[in-house]
C-alpha positions as MATLAB code, in Angstrom:
seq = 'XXXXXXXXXXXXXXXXXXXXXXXXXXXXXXXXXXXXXXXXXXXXXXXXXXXXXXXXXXXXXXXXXXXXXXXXXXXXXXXXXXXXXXXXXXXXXXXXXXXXXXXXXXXXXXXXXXXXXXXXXXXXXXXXXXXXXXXXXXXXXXXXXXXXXXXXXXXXXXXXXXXXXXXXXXXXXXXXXXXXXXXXXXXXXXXXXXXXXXXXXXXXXXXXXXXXXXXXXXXXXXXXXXXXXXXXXXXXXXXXXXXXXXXXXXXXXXXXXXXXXXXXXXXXXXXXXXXXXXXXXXXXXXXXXXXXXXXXXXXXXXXXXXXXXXXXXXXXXXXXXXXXXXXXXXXXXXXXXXXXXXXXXXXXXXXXXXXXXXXXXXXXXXXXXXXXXXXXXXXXXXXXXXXXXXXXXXXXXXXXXXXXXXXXXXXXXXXXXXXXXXXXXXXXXXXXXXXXXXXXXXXXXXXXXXXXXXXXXXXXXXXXXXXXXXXXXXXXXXXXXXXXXXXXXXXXXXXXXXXXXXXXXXXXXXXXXXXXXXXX';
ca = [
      -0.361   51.963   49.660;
       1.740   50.236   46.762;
       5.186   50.381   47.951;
       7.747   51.500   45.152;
       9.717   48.630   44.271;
       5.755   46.882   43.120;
       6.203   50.158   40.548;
       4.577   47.612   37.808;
       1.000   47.701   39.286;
      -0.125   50.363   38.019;
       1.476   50.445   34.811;
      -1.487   50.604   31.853;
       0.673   50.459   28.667;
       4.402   50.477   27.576;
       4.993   54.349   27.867;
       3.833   54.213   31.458;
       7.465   53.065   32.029;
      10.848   55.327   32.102;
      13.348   52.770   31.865;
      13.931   51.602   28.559;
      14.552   48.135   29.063;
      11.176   47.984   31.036;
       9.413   49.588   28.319;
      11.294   47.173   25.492;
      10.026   44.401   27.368;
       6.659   45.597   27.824;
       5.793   46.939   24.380;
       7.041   43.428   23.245;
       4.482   41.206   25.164;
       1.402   44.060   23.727;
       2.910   43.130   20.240;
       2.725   39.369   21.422;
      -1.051   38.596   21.241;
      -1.652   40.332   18.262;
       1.544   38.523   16.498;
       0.210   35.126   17.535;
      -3.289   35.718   16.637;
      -1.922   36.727   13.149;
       0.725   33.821   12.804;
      -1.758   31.449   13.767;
      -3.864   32.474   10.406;
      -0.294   32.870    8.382;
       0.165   29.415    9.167;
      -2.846   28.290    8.413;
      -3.450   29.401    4.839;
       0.698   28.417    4.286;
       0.542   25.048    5.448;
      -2.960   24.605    3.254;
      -0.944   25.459    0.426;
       2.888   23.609    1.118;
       1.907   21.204    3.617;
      -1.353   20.134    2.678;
      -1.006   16.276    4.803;
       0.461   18.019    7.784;
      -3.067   21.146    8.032;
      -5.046   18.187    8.084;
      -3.780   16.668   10.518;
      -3.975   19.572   12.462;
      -7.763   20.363   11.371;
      -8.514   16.861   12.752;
      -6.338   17.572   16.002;
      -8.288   21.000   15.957;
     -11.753   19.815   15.725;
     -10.925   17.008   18.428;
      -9.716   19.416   20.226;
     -12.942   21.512   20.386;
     -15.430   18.930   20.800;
     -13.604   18.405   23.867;
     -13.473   21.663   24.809;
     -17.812   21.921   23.990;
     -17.984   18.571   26.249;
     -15.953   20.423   29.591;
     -18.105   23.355   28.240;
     -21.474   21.495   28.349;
     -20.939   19.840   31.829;
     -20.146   22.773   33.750;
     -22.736   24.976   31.938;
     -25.564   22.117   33.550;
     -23.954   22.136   37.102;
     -23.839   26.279   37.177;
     -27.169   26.320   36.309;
     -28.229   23.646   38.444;
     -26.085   25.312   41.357;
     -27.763   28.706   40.214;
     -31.291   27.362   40.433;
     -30.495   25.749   43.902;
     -29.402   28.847   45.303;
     -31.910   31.280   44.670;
     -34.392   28.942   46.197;
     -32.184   29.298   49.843;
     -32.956   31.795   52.787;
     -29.610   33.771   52.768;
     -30.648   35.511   55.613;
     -31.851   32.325   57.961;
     -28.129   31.168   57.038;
     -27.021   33.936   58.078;
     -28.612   34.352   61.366;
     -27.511   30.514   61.978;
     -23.893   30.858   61.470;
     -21.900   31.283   64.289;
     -19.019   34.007   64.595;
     -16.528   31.244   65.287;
     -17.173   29.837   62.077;
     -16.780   33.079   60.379;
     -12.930   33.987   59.493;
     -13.381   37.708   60.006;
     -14.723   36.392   63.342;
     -17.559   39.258   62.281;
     -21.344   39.187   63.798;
     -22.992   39.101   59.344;
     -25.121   42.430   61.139;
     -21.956   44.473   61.520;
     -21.126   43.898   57.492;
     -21.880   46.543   55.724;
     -22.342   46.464   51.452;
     -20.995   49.842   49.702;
     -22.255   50.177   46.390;
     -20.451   51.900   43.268;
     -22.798   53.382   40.242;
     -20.388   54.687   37.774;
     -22.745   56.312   35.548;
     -22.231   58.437   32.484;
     -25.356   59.608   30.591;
     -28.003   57.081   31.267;
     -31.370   58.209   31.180;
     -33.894   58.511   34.743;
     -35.659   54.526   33.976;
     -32.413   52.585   34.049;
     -30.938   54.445   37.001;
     -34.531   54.213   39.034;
     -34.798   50.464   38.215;
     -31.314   49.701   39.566;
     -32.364   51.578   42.286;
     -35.650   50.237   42.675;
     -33.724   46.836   42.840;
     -31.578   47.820   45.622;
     -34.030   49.251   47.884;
     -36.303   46.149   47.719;
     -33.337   43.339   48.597;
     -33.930   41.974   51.885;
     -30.449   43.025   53.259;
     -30.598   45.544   56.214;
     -30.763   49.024   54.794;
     -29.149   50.428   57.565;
     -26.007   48.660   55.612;
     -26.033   49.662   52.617;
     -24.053   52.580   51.301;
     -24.808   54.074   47.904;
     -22.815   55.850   45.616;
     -23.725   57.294   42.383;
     -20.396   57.894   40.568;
     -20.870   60.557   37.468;
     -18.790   62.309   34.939;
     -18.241   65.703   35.182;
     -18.336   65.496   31.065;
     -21.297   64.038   31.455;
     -23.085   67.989   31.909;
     -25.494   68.947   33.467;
     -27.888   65.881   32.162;
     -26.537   63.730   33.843;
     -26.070   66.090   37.356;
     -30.279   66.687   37.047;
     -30.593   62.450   37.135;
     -28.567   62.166   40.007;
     -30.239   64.519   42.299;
     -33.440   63.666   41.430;
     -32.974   59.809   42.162;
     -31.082   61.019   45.310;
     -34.297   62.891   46.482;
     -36.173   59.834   45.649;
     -33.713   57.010   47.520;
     -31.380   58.988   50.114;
     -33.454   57.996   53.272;
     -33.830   54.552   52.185;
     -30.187   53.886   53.142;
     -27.451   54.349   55.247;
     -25.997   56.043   53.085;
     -26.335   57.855   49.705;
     -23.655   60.074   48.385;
     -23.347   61.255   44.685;
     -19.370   61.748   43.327;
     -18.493   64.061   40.484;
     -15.161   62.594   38.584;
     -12.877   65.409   37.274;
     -12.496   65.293   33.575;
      -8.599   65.830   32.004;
      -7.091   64.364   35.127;
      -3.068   63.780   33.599;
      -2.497   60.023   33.613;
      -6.027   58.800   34.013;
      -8.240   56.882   31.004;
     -11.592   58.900   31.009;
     -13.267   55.275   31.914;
     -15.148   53.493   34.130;
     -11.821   52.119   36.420;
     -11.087   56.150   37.043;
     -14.526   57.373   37.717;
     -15.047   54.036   40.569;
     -11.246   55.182   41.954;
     -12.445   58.845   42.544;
     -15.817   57.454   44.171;
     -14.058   54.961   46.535;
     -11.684   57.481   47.281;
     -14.229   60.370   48.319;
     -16.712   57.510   50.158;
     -14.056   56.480   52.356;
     -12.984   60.289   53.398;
     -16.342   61.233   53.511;
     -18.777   58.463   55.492;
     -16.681   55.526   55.885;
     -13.676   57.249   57.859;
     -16.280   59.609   59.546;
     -18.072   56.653   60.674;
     -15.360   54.772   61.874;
     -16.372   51.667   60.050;
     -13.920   48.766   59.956;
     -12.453   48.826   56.689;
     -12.371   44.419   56.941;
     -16.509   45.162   57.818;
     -17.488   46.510   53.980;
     -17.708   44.906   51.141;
     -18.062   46.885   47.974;
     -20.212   45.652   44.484;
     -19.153   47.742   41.935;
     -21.948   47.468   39.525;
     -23.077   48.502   36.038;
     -25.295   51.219   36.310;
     -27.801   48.926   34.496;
     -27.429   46.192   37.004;
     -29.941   45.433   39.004;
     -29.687   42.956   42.485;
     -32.050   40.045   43.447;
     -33.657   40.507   46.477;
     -30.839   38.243   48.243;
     -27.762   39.140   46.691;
     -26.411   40.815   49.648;
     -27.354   38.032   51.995;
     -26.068   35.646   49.703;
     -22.569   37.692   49.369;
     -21.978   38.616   52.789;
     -22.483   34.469   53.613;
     -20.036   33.303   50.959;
     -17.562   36.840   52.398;
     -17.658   35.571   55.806;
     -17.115   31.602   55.144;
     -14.703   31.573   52.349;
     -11.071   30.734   53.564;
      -9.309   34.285   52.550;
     -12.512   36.567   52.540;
      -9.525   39.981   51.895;
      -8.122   37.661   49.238;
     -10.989   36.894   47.547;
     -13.349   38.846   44.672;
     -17.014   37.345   44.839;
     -18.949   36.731   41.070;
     -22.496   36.337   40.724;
     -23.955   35.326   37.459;
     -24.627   38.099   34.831;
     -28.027   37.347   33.097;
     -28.531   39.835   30.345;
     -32.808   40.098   30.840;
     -33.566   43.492   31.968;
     -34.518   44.052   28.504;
     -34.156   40.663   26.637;
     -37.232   41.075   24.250;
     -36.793   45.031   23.287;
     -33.104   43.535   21.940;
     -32.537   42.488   18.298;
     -31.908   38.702   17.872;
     -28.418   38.840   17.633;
     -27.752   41.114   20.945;
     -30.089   38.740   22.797;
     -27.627   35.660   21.224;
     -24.490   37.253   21.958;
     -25.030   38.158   25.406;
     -26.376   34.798   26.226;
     -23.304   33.102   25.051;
     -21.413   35.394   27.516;
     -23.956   34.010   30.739;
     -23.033   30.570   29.301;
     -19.423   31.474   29.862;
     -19.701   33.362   32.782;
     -21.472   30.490   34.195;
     -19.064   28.014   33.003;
     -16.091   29.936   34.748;
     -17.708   29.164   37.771;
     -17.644   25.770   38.040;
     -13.724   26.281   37.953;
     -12.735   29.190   40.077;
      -9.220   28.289   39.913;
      -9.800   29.879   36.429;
     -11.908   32.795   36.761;
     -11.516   36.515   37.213;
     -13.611   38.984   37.566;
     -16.224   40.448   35.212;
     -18.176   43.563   34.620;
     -20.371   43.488   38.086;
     -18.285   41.776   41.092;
     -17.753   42.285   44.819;
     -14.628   42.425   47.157;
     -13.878   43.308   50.644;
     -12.601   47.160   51.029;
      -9.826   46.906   52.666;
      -8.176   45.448   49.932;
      -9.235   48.180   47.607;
      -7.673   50.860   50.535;
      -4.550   48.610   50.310;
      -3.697   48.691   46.984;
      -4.545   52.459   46.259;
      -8.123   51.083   44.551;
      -8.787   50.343   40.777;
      -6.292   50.896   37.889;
      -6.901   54.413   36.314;
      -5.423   53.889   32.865;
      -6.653   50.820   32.016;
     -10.123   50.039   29.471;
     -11.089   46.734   31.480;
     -10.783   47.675   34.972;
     -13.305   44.862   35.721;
     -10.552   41.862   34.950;
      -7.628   44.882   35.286;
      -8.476   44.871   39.302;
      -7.811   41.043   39.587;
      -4.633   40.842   38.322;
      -3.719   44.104   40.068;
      -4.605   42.331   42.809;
      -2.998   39.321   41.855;
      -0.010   41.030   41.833;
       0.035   42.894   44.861;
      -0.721   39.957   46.770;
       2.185   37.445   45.473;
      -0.127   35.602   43.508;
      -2.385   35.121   47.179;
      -5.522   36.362   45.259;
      -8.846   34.348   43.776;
     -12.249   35.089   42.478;
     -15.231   32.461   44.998;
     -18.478   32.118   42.724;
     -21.483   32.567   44.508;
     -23.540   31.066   41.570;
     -26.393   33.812   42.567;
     -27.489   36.076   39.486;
     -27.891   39.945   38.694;
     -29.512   41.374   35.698;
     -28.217   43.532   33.605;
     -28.880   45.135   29.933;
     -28.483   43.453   26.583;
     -27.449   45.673   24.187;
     -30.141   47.907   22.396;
     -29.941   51.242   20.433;
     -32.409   53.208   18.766;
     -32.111   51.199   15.424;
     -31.316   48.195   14.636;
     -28.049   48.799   12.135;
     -27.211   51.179   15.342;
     -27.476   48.247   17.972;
     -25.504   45.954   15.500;
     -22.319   48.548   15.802;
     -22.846   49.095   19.338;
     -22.389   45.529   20.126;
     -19.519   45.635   18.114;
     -17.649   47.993   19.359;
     -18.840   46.552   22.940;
     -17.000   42.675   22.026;
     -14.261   45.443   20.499;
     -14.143   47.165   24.320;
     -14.298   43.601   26.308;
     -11.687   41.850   24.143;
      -9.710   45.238   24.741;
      -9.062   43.066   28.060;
      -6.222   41.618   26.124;
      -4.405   44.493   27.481;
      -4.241   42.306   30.237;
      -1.276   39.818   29.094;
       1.460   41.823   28.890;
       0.585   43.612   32.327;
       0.346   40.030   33.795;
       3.682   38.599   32.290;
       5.873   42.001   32.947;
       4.232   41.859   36.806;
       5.289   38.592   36.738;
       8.023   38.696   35.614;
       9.035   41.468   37.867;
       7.435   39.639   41.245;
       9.283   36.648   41.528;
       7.205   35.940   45.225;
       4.889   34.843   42.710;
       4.858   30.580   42.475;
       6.085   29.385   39.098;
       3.580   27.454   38.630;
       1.086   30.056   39.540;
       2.648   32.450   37.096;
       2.790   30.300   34.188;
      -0.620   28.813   34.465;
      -2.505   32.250   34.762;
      -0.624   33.558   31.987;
      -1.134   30.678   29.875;
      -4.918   31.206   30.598;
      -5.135   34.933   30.029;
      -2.807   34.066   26.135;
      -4.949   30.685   25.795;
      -8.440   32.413   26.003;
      -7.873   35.622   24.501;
      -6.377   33.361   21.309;
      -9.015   31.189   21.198;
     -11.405   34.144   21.332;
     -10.082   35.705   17.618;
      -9.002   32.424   16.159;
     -11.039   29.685   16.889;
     -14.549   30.352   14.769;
     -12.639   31.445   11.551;
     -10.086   28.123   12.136;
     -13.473   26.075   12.309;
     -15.231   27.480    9.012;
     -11.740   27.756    7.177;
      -9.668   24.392    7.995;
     -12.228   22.012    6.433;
     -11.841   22.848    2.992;
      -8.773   25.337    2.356;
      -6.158   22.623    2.452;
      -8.681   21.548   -0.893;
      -8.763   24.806   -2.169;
      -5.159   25.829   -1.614;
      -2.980   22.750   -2.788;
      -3.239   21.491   -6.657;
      -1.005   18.342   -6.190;
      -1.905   14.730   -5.708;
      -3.100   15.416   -1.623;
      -6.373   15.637   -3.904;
      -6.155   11.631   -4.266;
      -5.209   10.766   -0.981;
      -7.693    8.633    1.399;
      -7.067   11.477    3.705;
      -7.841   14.149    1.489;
     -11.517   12.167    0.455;
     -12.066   11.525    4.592;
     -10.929   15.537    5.711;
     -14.145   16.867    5.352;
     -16.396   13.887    6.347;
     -14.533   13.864    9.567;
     -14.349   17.084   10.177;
     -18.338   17.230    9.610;
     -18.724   14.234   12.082;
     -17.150   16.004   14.526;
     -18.618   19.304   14.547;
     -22.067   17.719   14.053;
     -20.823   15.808   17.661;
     -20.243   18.892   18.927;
     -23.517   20.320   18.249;
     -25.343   18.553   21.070;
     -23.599   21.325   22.941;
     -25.329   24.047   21.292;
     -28.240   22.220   21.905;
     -27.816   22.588   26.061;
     -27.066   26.047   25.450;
     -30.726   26.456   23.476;
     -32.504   24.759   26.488;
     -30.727   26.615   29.074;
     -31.737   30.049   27.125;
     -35.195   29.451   27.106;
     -35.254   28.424   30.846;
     -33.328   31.692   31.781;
     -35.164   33.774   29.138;
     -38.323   36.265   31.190;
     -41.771   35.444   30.448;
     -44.004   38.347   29.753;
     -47.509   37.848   29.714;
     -47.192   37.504   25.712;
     -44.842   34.579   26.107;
     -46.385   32.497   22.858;
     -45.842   30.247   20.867;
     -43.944   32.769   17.972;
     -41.731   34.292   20.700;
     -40.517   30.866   21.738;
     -39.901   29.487   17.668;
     -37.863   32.772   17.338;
     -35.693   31.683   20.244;
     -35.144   29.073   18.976;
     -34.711   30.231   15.112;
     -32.061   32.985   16.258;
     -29.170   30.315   16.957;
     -29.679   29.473   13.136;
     -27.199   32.889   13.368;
     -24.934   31.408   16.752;
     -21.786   30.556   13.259;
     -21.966   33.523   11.791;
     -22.616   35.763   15.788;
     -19.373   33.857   16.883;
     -16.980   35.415   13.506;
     -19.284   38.786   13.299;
     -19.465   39.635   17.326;
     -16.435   37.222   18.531;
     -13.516   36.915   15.965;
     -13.336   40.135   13.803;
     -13.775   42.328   17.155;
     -10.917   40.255   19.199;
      -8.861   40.504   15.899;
      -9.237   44.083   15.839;
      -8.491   44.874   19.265;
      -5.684   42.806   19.968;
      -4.614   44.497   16.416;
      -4.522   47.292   17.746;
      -2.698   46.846   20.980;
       0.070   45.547   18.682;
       0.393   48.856   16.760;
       0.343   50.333   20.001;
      -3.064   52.008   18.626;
      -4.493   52.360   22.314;
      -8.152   52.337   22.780;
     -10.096   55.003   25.175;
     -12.735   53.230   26.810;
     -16.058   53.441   24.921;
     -19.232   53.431   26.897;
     -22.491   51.028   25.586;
     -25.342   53.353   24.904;
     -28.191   52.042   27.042;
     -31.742   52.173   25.902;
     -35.168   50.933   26.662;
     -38.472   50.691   25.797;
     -40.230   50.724   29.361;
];
């Protein structure tokens, strides 16, 4: 349990907090990214105008800067897919069966590890609840280890209630395990959300099998997934090797590879592009593990989970929010291990295609509502002082850094080349560097473009082939990153702006849940 004087961990906003100066402090760093995002474009159009010499030398600073960045980008993006390639191609389970216990840190025979499985669900239809299940039932892990739980709303009705029981008729003898949670709706202090819904599930499983059983908390590990997600036949294997051989397996959350490709050709051009430049990212971040927390569908031992009283409850991203809780709790003692092994999961799709554009929206709105996650890092921080400097500071940096980068950079790149042009009448106009700004500024970018060019490759390798694979379906794959400019400012900037907007005006967001459809 979270002892009192670590009070900060499960603070979700500034009027979590009774004690004013606490709550000062707080509701300062939510105004903080917002501000900065904000100043940054201030500055921008001001120093266009006034300080026309000194923008472009930042717009030339700013472009270096970023074909830097798409360089470090482009290499890691080719070694996680090489790494990704290589490791679905191993036996997971002959590497298993060859390790020896004394090489293991849990000193833990890999049979006596068992995976628990959270489904928070809301009102997804039969198909993508049967496929994930379909999924889990074929991987090549011992059933007789697997625990599932399917996590639903109680405001989901009685929809929702008729799904569950029919897929647990279908799938309950095929485990261990299968036990289906109802979360209480209007629970004081809780975010109707996905991080409340997998707390009342992990909660219930461990009073109601796992305690029963007398399992070993240190012997479960627990994949909270998507309910869309669906497992390659040796995830499990694959998980429980890199759980038993990493150095701190109970401080350590494990992150496979989300590939968007359950239904990759049913979604509109610009879904398919946006969620493959989140793989690309994803897949990036694990080439550097010192700088990578966890995402959407991710793994960690339970005991950890018991420990510190499991996810946050009033949080929207309790995907990235359970990292830094952890984070915290542990003095800074706490890391994400890639396994560089993929799962599928859903791009986004609706019913029509003006619907699907606002539903991915509002989903880039939801993820960069993760911002939410700087001031709880800095006040928990600032609070643990266990916590290495260094360690503080660099994480923090990070979490500021990428959220930033994530409203700013795109509109800094279409603006900086020509508004110092547009803005300032004087003589800048006949300046050498005026005539060079936007020839190197083109150079760069054009440079930087070999990057984009990796990322097309990569996203026709990953991309499914159906049996109509042609030659049309491969030009438009192609022809959709004509749109990759205007997909970063539509699905990347304006949303980030917006939600890191609104954290400043301490206009809290509930957690909004991507309508899921498909074709087949």
């Amino acid at each position: 349990m979270i002892p009192p004087e670590k009070y900060y961990i499960n603070v979700g906003r500034a009027s979590d907090l009774k004690n004013k100066k606490d709550k000062f402090i707080y509701r300062a760093l939510e105004i903080f990214p917002g501000f900065l995002v904000w100043t940054t474009f201030i500055l921008m159009i001001i120093l266009s105008w006034i300080a026309p010499f000194w923008a472009a030398i930042f717009i030339i600073a700013f472009c270096s800067y970023w074909l830097l960045r798409t360089a470090h980008f482009t290499l890691h993006l080719v070694a996680a897919y090489r790494q990704m390639k290589k490791n679905l191609n191993i036996n997971w389970i002959e590497k298993l069966d060859e390790l020896k216990i004394e090489n293991c840190k849990l000193k833990i025979n890999w049979r006596e590890i068992y995976h628990l499985v959270i489904l928070p669900m809301y009102k997804e239809g039969y198909g993508i609840v049967d496929s994930t299940m379909k999924a889990l039932a074929s991987s090549d892990y011992p059933k007789d280890k697997i625990i599932v739980v399917l996590a639903i709303e109680e405001r989901a009705g009685k929809e929702a209630k008729e799904v569950v029981d029919k897929i647990k008729k279908e799938y309950e003898d095929k485990f261990f395990k299968f036990l289906i949670t109802v979360h209480p709706k209007g629970i004081p202090g809780e975010i109707a959300g996905k991080g409340s819904n997998e707390t009342w599930a992990g909660k219930e499983v461990k009073e109601k099998i796992i305690d029963v059983e007398k399992i070993p908390y240190e012997n479960i590990i627990v994949s909270c997934f998507d309910i869309d997600t669906q497992v390659f036949p040796q995830y499990f294997s694959c998980l429980t090797f890199h759980y038993l051989t990493c150095k701190k397996p109970l401080r350590s959350s494990f992150q496979p590879i989300p590939l968007y490709l359950n239904n990759f050709w049913e979604a509109p051009f610009f879904s398919r592009l946006v969620s493959s430049m989140n793989v690309f990212w994803q897949m990036m971040q694990q080439q550097r593990p010192e700088k990578e927390i966890t995402y959407s569908s991710h793994a960690m031992g339970f005991l950890p989970l018991v420990e510190m009283d499991f996810w946050q409850k009033n949080v929207v991203s309790e995907d990235a929010g359970i990292f830094w809780k952890a984070f915290l709790f542990y003095d800074g003692d706490y890391r994400v291990v890639p396994i560089h092994y993929p799962i599928t999961m859903d791009a986004v799709a609706a019913a029509s295609f003006p619907k699907t554009a606002i539903n991915q929206y509002k989903q880039q709105r939801r993820w960069a509502g993760g911002s939410e996650g700087i001031p709880y890092l800095i006040f928990g921080c600032l609070k643990n002082k266990k916590i290495p400097f260094k360690k503080a500071f660099t994480y923090s940096f990070l979490i500021v850094e990428g959220f930033w980068a994530w409203a700013t950079n795109a509109i800094l790149i279409l603006c900086l080349g020509w508004l110092p042009l547009v803005l300032n009448k004087s003589n800048f106009h006949s300046t050498v560097l005026a005539y060079n700004l936007p020839y190197i500024t083109r150079n760069l970018m054009t440079i930087a473009m070999v990057g984009l060019f990796v990322c097309v490759i990569i996203n026709i390798l990953l991309a499914p082939r159906p049996k109509d694979f042609n030659l049309r379906r491969r030009f438009f794959l192609l022809v959709q990153w004509i749109f990759f400019p205007f997909g970063l400012i539509i699905f990347g900037s304006f949303p980030s702006i917006e939600a890191q907007t609104r954290l400043m005006l301490g206009k809290y967001p509930g957690f909004w849940v991507t309508e899921k459809v498909r074709k087949t």
